[in-house]
N, C-alpha and C positions, 0 to 999 in steps of 0.2 A: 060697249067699248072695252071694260075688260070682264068680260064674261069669265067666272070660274074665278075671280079674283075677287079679294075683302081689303077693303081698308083698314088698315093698323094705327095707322098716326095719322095724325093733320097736325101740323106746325107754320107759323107766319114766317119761323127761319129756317131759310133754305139750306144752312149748316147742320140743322140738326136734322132735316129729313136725309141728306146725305152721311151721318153718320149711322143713324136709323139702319141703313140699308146697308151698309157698313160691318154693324154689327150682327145684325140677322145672315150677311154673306160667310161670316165666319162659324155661325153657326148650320152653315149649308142650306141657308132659308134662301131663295129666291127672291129679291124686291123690286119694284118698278119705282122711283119717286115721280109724281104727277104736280110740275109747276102750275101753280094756276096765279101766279102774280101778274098783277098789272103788267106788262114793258116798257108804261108812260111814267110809271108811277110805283114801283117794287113794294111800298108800305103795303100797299092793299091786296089782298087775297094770300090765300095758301098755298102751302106746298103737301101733297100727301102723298103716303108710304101705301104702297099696296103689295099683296102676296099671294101663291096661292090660298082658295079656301082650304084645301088639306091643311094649310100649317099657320092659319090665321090662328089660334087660340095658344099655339105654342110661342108666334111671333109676339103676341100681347104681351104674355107671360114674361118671355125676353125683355123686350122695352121695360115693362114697371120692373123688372128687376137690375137693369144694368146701370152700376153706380155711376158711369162716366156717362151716361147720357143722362140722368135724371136731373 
């Protein structure tokens, strides 16, 4: 499904995978967020950030560093 692409985040809120993506777009990172919530039931499952693998360990790096997401 996405082949060439890494997971960076998993979050239960959907706010922060779209800030996630947000802030790696500013840093010229590319992100896909992948809902995987319920639509009966939104408490249950995740939402996760993915990127390409070229910039997956920069996008880490990103996330644990950016004070407004953390």
């Amino acid at each position: 499904m996405f082949e060439n692409w890494e997971k960076v985040l998993t979050t239960p809120m959907p706010y922060r995978a779209e800030l996630a993506k947000a802030i790696l777009a500013e840093n010229e990172i590319d992100a896909v967020v992948l809902n995987k919530q319920s639509s009966s039931y939104p408490p249950f499952g995740n939402c996760e950030v993915y990127v390409p693998i070229k910039h997956a360990i920069i996008a880490k790096i990103i996330l644990e560093h950016e004070t407004t997401f953390g």
